[in-house]
Every structure is written in structure tokens, then in C-alpha cells.
N, C-alpha and C positions, 0 to 999 in steps of 0.2 A: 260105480266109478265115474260113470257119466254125468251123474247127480254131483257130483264132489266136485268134478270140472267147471262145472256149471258156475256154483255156488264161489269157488275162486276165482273163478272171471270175472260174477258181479261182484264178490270183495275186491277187486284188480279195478275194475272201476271206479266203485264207491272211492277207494283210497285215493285214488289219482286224481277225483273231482273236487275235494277238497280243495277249499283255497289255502295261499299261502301266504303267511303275514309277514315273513322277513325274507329278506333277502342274503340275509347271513345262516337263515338256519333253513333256506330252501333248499340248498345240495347235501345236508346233513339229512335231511328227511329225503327225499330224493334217494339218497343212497341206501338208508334204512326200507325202505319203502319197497328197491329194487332189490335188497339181500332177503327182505323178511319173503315176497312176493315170490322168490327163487327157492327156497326152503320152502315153502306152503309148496311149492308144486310138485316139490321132489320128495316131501315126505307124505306119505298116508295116514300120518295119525293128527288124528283131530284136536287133542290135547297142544301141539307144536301150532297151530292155527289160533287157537286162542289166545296161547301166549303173545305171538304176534300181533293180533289184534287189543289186544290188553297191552301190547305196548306202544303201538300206534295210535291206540285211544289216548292214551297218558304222553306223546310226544304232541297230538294235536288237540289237548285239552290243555296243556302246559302252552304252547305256543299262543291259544286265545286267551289265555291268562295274560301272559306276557302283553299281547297287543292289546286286549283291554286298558293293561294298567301306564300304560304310556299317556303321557300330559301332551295332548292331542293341543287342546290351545294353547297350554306353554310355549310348544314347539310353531305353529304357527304366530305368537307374536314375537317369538324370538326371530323368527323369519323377518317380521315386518320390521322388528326394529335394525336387523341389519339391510334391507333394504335400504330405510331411512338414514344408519351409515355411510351407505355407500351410496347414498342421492347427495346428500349433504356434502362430502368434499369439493364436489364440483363447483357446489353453489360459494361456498365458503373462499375456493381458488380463484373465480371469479368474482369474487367483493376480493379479494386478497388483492388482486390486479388491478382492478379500479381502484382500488383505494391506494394501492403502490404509486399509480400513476398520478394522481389526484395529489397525494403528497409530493411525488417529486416538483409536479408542475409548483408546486404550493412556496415550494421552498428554493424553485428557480426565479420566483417574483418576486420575495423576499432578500434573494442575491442580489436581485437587480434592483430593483427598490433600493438596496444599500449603497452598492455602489452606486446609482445614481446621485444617492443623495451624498456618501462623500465625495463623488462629481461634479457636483451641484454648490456642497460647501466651499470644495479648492476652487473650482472657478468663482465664486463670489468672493472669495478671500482675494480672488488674484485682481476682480475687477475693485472692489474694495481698495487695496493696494494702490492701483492704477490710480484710481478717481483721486485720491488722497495726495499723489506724486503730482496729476495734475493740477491740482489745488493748490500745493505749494510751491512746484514751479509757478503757477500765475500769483501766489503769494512775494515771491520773489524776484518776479517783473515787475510789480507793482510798488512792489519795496524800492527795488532797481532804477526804477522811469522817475518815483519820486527821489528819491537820491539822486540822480543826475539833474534833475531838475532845479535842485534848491540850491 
């Protein structure tokens, strides 16, 4: 009986030193692990031990399956490319605003530019005008001074 002790101690070991590949099917083994380990100690037949053990072989043979067959650099460049997602907004929001800015400015030079220059046109039309009013007033001094003259 002492031998039998023994022997499910170091199965009690061996089991629990196993790693563990998920963290989804860690407290499902965990649990099995603690039910199958409570039955080994409460029952004396050796037949119920194997069982156990044959199914804890096949939960952590199926488990290294499992984590073998995972796309190990799929999953790390899917990583990287959301990294690069989430690098890129910043950059893109930052040319977004330079560039918002840049236009605005762009296009308050081009207001002004306009209006200046229909600024620019109405006072030359007005001096235009002017110069022309003065020319013909002296057109018509000169018309004037001769006329009185003769």
C-alpha cells in the first residue's frame, strides 16, 4: 500500500509538471487533473489508474497537437501588421493637419490675392475715372479760355 502511495505521488507530480499550452483549456485540465488525482487515491484498483492516466495522456497529447498546429508566424505577423495599423494613424492625422493647415493658409492667400486685386482693379478704375474727369475739365478750360478769348 506504501508502494501504491508512492507511485501516485510521483504520478501527482509527473502530471502537474507538465506544461500548459492554453489558457483556455488550463482549468479544464486543472480540473480533470484534480478529479482523476482524487479517484487514484481513493480507489485501490489499478485498472481505474490507468484509465486515468490514458486519459490524461490523450488530454495532453491532444493539447501538443493543438499547440503544434497553430500558425505561430501567421499570428506574429498579423501582430506586426496591426502594430503598423495602429503606428500609421497617428502619422496619417498628423500629415492630415499639416496638410488641413497648409490648405487653409493656401486658400486665405488666394482670398486675399482676390480681393486685393478687385481692390486693386476698383481703385484704378476710380483713379482712371478721376484722371480722365481731370483731363476734360482742363479740356474744357482750355476750350473755355479760348472761347473767351476770340
Amino acid at each position: 500500500m506504501a508502494a501504491e502511495a508512492l507511485v501516485q505521488e510521483r504520478h501527482h507530480n509527473d502530471v502537474l509538471a507538465q506544461p500548459d499550452h492554453g489558457a483556455s483549456t488550463a482549468s479544464g485540465l486543472s480540473l480533470l487533473r484534480y478529479f482523476s488525482l482524487q479517484t487514484l487515491r481513493l480507489s485501490s484498483q489499478f485498472s481505474f489508474m490507468l484509465i486515468f492516466e490514458a486519459a490524461l495522456r490523450y488530454v495532453r497529447e491532444s493539447e501538443e497537437i493543438r499547440f503544434a498546429m497553430r500558425p505561430m508566424e501567421l499570428i506574429k505577423r498579423v501582430k506586426e501588421i496591426q502594430q503598423e495599423a495602429n503606428a500609421k494613424p497617428e502619422t496619417v492625422k498628423e500629415n492630415d493637419t499639416r496638410q488641413t493647415v497648409a490648405v487653409g493658409l493656401s486658400k486665405r492667400l488666394k482670398d486675399l490675392h482676390s480681393v486685393n486685386d478687385a481692390t486693386s482693379f476698383k481703385a484704378l478704375e476710380e483713379w482712371r475715372k478721376r484722371k480722365m474727369e481731370r483731363a476734360r475739365l482742363r479740356q474744357l478750360e482750355k476750350n473755355g479760355t479760348l472761347a473767351t478769348q476770340a
